[in-house]
C-alpha positions in Angstrom: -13.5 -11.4 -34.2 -15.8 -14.0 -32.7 -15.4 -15.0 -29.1 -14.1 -18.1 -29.9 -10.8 -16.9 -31.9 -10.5 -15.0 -28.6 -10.4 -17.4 -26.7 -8.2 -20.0 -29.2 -5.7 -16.8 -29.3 -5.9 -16.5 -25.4 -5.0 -20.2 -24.9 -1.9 -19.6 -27.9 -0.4 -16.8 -25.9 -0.4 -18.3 -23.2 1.5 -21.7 -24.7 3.9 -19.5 -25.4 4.3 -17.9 -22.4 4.5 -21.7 -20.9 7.3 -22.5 -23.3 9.2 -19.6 -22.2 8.9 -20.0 -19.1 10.1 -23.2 -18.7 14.0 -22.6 -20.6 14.1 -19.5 -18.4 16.7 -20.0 -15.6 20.3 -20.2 -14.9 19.9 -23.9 -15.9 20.2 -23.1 -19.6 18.7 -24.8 -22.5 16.8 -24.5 -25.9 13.1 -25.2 -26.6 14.2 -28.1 -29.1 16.4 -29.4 -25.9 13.5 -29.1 -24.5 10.8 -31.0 -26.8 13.6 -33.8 -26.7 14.8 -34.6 -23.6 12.1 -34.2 -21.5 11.0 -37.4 -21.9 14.2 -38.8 -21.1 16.0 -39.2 -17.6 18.7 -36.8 -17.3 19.6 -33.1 -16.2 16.5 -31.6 -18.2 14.0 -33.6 -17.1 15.0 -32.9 -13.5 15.4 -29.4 -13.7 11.9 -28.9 -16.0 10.0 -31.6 -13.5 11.4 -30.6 -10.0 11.7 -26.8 -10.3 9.8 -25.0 -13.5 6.9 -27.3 -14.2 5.4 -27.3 -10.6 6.4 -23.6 -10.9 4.7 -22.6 -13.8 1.8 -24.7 -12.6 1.5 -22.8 -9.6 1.3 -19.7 -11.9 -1.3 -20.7 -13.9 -3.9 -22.3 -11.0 -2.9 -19.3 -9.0 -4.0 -16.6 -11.9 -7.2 -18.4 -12.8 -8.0 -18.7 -9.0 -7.4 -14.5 -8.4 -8.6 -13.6 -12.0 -12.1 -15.4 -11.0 -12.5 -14.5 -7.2 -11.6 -10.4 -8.5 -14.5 -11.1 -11.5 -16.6 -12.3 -8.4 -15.9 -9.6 -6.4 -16.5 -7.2 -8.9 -19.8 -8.2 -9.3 -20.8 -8.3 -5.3 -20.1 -5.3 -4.5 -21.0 -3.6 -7.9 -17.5 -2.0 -8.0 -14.8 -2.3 -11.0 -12.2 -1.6 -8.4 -12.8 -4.9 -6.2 -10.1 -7.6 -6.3 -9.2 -9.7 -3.0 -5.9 -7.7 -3.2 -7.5 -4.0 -3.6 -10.0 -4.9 -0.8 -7.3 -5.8 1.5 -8.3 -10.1 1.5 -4.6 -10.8 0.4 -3.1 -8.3 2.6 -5.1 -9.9 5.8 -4.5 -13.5 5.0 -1.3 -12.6 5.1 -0.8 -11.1 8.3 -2.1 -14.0 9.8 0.1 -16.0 8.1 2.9 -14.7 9.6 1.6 -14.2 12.6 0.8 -18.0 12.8 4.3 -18.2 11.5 5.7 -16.5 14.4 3.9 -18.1 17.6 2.4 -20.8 16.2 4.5 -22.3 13.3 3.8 -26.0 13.6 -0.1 -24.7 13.7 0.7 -23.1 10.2 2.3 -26.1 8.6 -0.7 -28.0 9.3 -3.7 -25.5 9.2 -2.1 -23.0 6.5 -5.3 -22.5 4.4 -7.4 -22.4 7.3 -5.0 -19.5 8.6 -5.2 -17.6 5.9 -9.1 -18.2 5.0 -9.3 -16.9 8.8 -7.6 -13.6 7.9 -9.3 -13.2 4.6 -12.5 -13.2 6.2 -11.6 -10.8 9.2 -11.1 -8.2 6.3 -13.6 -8.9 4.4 -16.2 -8.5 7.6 -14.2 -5.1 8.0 -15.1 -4.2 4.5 -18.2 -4.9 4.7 -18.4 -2.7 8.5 -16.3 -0.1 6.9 -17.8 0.6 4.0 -21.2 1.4 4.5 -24.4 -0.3 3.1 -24.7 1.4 0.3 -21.2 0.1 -0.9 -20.1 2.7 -2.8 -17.5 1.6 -5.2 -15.0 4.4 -5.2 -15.4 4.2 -1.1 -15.0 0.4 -1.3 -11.5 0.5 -2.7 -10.4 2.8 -0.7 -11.7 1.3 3.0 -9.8 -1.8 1.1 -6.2 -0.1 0.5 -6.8 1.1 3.8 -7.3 -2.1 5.2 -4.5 -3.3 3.2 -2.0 -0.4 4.9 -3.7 -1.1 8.4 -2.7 -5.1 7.8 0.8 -4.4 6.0 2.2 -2.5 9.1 0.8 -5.3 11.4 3.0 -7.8 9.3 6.2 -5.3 8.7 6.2 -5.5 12.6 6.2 -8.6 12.8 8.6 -9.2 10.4 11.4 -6.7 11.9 10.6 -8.2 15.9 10.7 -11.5 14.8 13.7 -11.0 11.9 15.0 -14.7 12.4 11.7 -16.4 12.2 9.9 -14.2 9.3 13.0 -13.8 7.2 12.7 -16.3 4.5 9.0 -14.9 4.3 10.3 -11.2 3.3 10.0 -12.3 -0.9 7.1 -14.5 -0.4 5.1 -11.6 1.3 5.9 -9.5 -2.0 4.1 -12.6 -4.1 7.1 -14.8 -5.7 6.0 -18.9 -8.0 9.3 -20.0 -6.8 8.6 -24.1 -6.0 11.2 -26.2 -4.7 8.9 -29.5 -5.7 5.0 -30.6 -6.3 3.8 -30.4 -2.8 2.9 -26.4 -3.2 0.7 -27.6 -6.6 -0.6 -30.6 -4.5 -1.8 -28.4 -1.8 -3.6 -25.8 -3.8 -5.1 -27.6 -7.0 -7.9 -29.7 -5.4 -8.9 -26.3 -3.9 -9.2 -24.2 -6.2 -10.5 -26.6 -9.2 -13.6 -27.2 -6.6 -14.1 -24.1 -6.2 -13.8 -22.5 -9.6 -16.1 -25.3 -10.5 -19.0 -23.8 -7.9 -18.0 -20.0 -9.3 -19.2 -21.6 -12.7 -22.3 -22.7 -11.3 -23.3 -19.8 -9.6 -22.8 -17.9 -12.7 -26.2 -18.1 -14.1 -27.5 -16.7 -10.7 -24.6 -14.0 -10.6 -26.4 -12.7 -14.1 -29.4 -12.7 -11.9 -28.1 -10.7 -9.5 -26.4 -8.2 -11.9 -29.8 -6.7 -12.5 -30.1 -6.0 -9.4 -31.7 -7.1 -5.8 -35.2 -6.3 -6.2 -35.3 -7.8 -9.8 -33.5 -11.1 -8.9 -35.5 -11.4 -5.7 -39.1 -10.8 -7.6 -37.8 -14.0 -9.7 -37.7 -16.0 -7.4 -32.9 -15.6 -5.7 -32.4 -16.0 -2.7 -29.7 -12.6 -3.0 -28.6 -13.2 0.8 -27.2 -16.5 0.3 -26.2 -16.5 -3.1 -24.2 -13.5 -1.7 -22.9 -15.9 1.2 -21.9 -18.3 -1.3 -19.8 -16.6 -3.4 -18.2 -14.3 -0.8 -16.7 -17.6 0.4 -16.1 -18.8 -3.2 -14.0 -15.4 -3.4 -12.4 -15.5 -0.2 -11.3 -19.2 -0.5 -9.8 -18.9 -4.2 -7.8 -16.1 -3.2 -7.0 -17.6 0.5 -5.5 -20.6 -0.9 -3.0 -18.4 -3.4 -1.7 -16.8 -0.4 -1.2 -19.6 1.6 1.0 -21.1 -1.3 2.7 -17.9 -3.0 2.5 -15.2 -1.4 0.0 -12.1 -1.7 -0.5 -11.1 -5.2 -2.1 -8.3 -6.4 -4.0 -6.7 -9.4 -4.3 -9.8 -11.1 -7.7 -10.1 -10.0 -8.3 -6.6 -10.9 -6.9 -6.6 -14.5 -7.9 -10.2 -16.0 -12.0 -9.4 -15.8 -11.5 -6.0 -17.4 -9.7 -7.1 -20.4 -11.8 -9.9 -21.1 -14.7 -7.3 -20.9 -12.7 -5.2 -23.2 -13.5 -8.2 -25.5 -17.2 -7.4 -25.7 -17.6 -10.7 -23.0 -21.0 -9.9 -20.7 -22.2 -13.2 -19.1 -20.8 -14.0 -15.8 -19.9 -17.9 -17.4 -18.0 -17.0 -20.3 -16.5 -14.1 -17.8 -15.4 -16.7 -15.5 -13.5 -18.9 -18.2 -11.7 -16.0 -20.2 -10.9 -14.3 -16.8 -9.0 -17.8 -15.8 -6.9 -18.3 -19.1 -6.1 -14.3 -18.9 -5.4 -14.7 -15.2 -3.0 -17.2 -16.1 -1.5 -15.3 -18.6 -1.0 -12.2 -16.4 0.9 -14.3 -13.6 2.5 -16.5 -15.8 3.4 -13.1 -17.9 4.5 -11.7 -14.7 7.2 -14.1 -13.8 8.1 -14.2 -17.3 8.8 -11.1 -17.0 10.7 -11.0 -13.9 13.1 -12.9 -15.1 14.1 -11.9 -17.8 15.0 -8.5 -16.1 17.1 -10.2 -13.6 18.1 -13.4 -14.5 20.5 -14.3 -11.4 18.0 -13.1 -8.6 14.5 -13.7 -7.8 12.7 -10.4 -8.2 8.8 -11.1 -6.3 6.2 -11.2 -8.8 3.8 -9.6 -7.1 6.0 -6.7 -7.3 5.6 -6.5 -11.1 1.8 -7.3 -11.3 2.0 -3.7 -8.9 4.0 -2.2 -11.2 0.8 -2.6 -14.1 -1.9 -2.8 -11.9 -1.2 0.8 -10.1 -1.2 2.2 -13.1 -4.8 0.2 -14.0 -6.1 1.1 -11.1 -5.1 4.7 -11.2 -7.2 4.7 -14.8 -10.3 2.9 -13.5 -10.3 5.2 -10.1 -10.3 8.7 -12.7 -12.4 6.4 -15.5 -15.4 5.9 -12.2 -14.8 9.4 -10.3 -14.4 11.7 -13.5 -17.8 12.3 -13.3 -18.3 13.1 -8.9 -19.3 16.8 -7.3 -16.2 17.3 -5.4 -17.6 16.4 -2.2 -15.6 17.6 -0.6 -15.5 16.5 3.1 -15.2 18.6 6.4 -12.0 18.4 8.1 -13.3 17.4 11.7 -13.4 20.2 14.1 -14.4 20.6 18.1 -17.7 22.9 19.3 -15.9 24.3 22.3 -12.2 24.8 21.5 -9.7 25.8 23.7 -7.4 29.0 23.9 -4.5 28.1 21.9 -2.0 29.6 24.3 -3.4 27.3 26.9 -3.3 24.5 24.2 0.5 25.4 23.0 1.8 25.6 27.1 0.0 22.3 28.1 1.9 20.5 24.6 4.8 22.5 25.4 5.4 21.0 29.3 4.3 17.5 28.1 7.2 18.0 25.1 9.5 19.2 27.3 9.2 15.9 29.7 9.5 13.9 26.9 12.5 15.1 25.6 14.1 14.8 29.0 13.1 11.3 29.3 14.4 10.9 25.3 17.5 12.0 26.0 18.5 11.0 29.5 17.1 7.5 29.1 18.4 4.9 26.7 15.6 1.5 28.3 17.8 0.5 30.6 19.3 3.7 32.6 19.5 6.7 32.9 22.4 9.4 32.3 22.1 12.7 33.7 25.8 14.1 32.8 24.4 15.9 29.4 27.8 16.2 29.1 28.8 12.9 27.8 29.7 11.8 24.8 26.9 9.6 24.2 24.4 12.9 24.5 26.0 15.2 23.3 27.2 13.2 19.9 24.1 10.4 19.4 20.8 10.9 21.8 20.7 14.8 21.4 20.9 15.1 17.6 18.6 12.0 17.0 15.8 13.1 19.5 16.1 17.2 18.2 16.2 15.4 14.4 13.5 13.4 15.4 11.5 16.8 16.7 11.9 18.8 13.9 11.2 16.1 10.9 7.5 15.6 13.3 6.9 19.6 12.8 7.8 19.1 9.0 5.6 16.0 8.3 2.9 17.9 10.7 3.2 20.6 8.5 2.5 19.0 5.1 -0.3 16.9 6.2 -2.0 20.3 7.3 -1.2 22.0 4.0 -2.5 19.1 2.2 -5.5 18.4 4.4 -6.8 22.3 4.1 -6.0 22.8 0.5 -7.5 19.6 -0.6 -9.9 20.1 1.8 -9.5 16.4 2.2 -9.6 15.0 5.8 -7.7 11.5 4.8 -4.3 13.6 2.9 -1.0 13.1 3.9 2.1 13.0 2.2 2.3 8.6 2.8 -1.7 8.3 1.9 -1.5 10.3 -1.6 1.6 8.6 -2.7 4.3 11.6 -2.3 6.4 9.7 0.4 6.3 6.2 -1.5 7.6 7.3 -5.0 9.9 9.8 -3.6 11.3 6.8 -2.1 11.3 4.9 -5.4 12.9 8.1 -6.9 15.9 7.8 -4.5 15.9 4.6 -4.7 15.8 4.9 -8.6 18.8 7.3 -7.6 20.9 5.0 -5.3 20.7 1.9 -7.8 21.6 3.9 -10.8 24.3 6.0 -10.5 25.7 4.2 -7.0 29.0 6.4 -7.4 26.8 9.5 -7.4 28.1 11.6 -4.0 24.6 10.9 -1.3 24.2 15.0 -1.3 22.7 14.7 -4.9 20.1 12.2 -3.6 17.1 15.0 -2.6 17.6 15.1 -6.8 16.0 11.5 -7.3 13.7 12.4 -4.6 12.4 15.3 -5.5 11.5 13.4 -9.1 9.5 11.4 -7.4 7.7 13.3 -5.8 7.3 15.5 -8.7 5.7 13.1 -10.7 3.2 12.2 -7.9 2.4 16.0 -7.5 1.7 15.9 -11.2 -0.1 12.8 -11.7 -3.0 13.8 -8.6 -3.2 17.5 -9.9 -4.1 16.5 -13.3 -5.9 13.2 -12.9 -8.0 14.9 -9.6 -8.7 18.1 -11.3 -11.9 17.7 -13.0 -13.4 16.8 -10.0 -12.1 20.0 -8.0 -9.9 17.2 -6.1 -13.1 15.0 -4.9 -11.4 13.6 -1.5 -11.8 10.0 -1.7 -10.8 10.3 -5.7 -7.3 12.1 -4.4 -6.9 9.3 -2.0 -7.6 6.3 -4.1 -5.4 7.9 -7.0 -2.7 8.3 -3.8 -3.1 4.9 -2.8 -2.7 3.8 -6.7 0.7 5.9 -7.0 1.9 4.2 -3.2 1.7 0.7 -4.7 3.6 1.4 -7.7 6.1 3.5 -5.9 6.2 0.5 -3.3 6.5 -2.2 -6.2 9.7 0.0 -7.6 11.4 -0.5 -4.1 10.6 -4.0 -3.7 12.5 -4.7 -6.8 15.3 -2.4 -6.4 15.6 -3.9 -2.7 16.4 -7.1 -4.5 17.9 -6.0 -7.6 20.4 -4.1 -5.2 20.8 -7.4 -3.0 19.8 -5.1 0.4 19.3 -7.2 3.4 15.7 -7.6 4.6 16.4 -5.5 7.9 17.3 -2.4 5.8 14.7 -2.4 3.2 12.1 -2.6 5.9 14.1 0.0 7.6 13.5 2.2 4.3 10.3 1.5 3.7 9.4 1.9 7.2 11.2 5.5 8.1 13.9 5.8 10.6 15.7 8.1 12.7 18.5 6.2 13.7 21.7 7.4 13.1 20.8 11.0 12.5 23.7 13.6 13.7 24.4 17.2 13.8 24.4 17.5 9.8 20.7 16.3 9.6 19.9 18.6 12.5 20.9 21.1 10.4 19.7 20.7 7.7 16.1 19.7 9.0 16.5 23.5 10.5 17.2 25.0 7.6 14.1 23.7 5.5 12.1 24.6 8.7 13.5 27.9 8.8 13.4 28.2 4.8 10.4 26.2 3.4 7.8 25.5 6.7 8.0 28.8 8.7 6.7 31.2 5.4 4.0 28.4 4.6 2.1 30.0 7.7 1.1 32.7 5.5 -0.8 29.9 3.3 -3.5 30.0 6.7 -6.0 32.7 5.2 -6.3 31.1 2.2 -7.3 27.9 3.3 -9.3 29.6 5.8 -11.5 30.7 2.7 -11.6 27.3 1.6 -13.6 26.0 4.6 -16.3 28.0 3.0 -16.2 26.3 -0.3 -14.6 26.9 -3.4 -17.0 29.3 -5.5 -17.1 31.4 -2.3 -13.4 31.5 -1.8 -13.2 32.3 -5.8 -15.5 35.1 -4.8 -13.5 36.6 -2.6 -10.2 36.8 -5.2 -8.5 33.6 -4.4 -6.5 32.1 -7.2 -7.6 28.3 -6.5 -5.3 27.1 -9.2 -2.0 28.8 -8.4 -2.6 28.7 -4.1 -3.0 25.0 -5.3 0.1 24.7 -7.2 2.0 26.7 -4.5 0.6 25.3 -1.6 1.5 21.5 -3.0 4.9 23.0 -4.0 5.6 23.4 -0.5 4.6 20.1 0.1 6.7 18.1 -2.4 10.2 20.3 -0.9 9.1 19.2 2.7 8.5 15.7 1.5 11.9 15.5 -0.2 13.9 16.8 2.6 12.0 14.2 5.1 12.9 11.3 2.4 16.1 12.3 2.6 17.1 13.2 6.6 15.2 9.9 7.4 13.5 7.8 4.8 9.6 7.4 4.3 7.4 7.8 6.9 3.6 8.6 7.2 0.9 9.1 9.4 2.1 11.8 11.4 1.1 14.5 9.1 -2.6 12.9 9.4 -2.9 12.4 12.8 -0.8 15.6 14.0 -3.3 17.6 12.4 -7.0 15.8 13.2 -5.8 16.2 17.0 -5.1 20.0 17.0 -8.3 20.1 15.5 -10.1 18.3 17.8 -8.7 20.9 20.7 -8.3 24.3 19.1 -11.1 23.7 16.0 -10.6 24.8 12.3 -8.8 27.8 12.1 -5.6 27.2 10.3 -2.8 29.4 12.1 -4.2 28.0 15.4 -3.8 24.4 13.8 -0.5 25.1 12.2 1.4 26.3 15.4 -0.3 23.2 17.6 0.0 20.6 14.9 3.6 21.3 14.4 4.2 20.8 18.3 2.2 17.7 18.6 4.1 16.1 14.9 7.3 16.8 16.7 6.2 14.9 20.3 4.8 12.0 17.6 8.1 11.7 16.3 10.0 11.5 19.1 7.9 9.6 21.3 7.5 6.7 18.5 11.6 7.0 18.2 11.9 7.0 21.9 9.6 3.7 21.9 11.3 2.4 18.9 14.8 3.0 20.2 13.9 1.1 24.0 11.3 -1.7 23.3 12.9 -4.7 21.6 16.9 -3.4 22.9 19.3 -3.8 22.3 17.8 -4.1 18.6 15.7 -0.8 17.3 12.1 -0.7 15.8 12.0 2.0 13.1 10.1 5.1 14.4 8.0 5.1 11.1 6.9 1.9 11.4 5.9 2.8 15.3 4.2 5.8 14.0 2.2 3.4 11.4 0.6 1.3 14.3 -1.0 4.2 15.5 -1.8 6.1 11.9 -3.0 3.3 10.2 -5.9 1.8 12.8 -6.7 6.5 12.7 -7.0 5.6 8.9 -9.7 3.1 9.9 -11.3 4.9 12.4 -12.0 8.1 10.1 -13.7 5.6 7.1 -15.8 4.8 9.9 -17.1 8.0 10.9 -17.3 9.2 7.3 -19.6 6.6 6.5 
């Protein structure tokens, strides 16, 4: 078929995806209503002109403007994986969005696009730090997820301090069309029909460029600032979308690889197809998103996750298939110290803390551990609190030796974030179900994660930064599933961000014991795992050499993992980071050999834990933070910092 019938279907499709967007709503009518009485004044007309055509307008500028600036990125950095959402541009210009939103809120309603261009461009300049020059495009996406978890727990901060101010911005920071008049279409279409107009000029040179650097130099390019140029073409088109909708992701990822999938090469052809496939994405999107809940506005940036993960999942194994497993080294210390000196000095510093934990609530202080208040709320919480830090330590260890992947943890590789969805999955669905079946819906989703890394990572003997992207792939979908179950299940904002964010509040006795019991069970034998990842250190071939099974201490090892994982979920909801950082520091103080790491790890996870719930529970009282989200503030800037020394 010739390019042109491509392109003549591409506009069809989407006319019908206009058409049915615009009788969708709880303001019912047919499409011959439609064709009839727009024209005249009357309910119709006011519902089509006020509320669905400015929102289905907003859909189709706003999927040409990402579907271009992801073809554009795409190109600049040379990576297939580039979109403003994968390299975390959404995600910053975000963040500043509510920040702005927060102190400065008659400074947003007059500045909005310059806030968020301002954001957009602070993590672009950290992709650009971050990622090395060589700009490796597998290493690129990644350093941009990262960027995009270092940003998000910045905003779900934000958003649970400042509850009152932030809390009509909790579906608009999951990407949602919804336009309550023009003004949002007014704002945005000067913008971004300037700009796509200078993306189509520059094509020609971005042809140039493809060839690469030396080549478009010798004929004559300036490369540095035609790279300037469209940078800010990029970061401008996706800036405005944000400042108007919301972040949105994976459009910009998907809409240039089908219209490549349709044989189209040449950045200006690339540029048009990419806007009228943008368009239908978004547009599709909402569509979508309606129809699956027609009473309740489920975010449409959620469902572009929902097929974008899965996308980028394809084009992370489609790039990486092909990599030595490169695999990295853990980070270690050339003069350790004596890990009974190491476990005494962690052990008084514990000790204090928990004191502190218990006897002090932010305000004063009870001594009589007698009371009611200790004895029934502050001591299970903080010994909860202890021993899900020594089980998150744990995994993150096991993970880190037998991938031999410095950036795993249960919350970076996507266990944590679909066993959420799994329970969630589990809570919406069979609500009558008794809450001790819930490790069941868990454990599924955790499951399928295990699964989906071991066989998508396996060619490349589990190449780190292939694990890790595929991770960060399977978080966003997991993520997506809860955003929409969070409104399909009408949950308040404050307790889906205390899901998503992890919290021990209201632990008792029960969870105690039960946290025990898969310590006792489940983390205590994994010690025995230490030789064998010992062997590891020295490669695989050599620890093949030596009789080790790779593929079943794999599957075991990762086994342990997902029951750890699912008993975490489930005592106190999803959170990371403390299995990545618990680990790099006992490292960094009794080196690389596992049992020393495992019995030091799993006392510094559990003074993590309590410590963030200690700060958690007394910083914004009588309100709480959730101790996940505490922990996140410190994991994800670690994230950062270890891209930047594996550069």
């Amino acid at each position: 078929m010739k390019k042109a019938n491509y392109f003549i279907l591409s506009i069809m499709i989407l006319l019908v995806l206009s058409v049915i967007h615009l009788i969708q709503g709880q303001a019912d009518y047919t499409v011959s209503q439609l064709l009839t009485e727009i024209w005249t004044p009357g309910r119709i007309q006011d519902v089509v002109l006020t509320l669905r055509l400015p929102r289905l307008a907003i859909g189709i500028i706003g999927g040409m403007a990402l579907a271009v600036a992801g073809a554009m990125l795409q190109t600049l950095t040379r990576n297939p994986l580039a979109s403003a959402s994968t390299l975390g541009i959404n995600a910053g210009a975000f963040f500043f969005i509510v920040l702005f939103a927060v102190f400065f809120p008659t400074l947003l309603s007059e500045f909005r696009l310059g806030i968020a261009l301002f954001g957009a461009i602070i993590s672009a300049l950290m992709i650009l730090l971050l990622a090395g020059r060589r700009m490796e495009p597998v290493r690129v996406a990644l350093t941009g997820m990262i960027i995009t978890l270092f940003f998000s727990s910045l905003t779900g901060t934000l958003q649970l301090l400042y509850e009152n101010e932030t809390g009509g911005l909790f579906l608009w920071g999951s990407g949602t069309l919804v336009q309550l008049d023009w003004s949002g279409v007014q704002f945005a279409w000067p913008v971004i029909v300037l700009f796509l107009m200078i993306a189509l000029l520059l094509a020609k040179q971005l042809d140039l460029f493809q060839l690469g650097e030396d080549l478009a130099t010798s004929l004559g390019q300036n490369v540095p600032l035609m790279k300037l140029i469209s940078w800010i073409v990029a970061i401008i088109l996706a800036s405005t979308v944000v400042s108007v909708v919301g972040p949105i992701g994976f459009i910009g990822l998907m809409a240039p690889h089908l219209v490549k999938l349709l044989g189209v090469k040449k950045h200006g052809l690339l540029f048009i197809f990419s806007m009228v496939w943008g368009a239908i994405l978004l547009v599709g999107a909402d569509v979508a998103g309606r129809f699956i809940s027609p009473h309740s506005e489920i975010p449409v940036g959620a469902l572009t996750a929902l097929v974008g993960a899965p996308c980028l999942l394809y084009l992370a194994w489609k790039k990486a298939q092909f990599m030595s497993n490169g695999q990295s080294k853990l980070g270690n210390t050339a003069t350790p110290m004596r890990l009974s000196f190491s476990l005494l000095v962690v052990s008084i510093l514990f000790i204090a803390l928990l004191f502190i934990a218990i006897a002090y609530n932010g305000d004063v202080w009870i001594l009589d551990w007698s009371s009611f208040i200790i004895t029934e709320f502050r001591l299970p919480r903080v010994l909860t609190a202890a021993l899900i830090g020594i089980l998150l330590a744990i995994s993150g260890l096991l993970l880190q030796g037998i991938l031999r992947n410095p950036l795993a943890d249960t919350s970076v590789i996507g266990l944590t974030s679909l066993g959420g969805a799994g329970g969630m999955i589990f809570l919406v669905a069979l609500p009558s179900v008794s809450l001790a079946f819930l490790p069941i819906g868990i454990a599924i989703g955790t499951i399928f994660a295990f699964v989906a890394i071991y066989f998508m990572a396996k060619k490349t003997k589990f190449n780190p930064v292939l694990v890790t992207l595929i991770g960060i792939g399977l978080s966003a979908f997991g993520s997506s599933i809860i955003q929409v179950l969070t409104i399909k299940a009408k949950l308040t904002v404050t307790n889906a961000l205390v899901f998503l964010s992890g919290s021990t509040y209201a632990t008792n006795w029960l969870d105690f014991k039960l946290a025990l019991l898969v310590l006792i069970l489940i983390a205590a034998p994994s010690i025995l795992l230490s030789r064998y990842i010992d062997m590891l250190q020295f490669g695989e071939d050599t620890a093949q050499s030596m009789g080790v099974n790779l593929s079943k201490i794999r599957i075991i090892t990762l086994l342990f993992v997902v029951i750890l994982t699912t008993f975490t979920i489930t005592i106190v909801g999803v959170i990371g980071f403390v299995g990545l950082v618990a680990p790099h520091i006992a490292r960094r103080i009794v080196g690389n050999k596992t049992r020393a790491v495992w019995l030091l790890a799993s006392m510094i996870g559990a003074f993590l834990l309590v410590l963030a719930d200690f700060i958690g529970r007394t910083i914004i009282m009588p309100s709480e933070m959730p101790s996940g989200l505490v922990v996140s503030l410190i994991g994800a800037p670690y994230l950062l910092y270890l891209m930047y020394k594996m550069k």
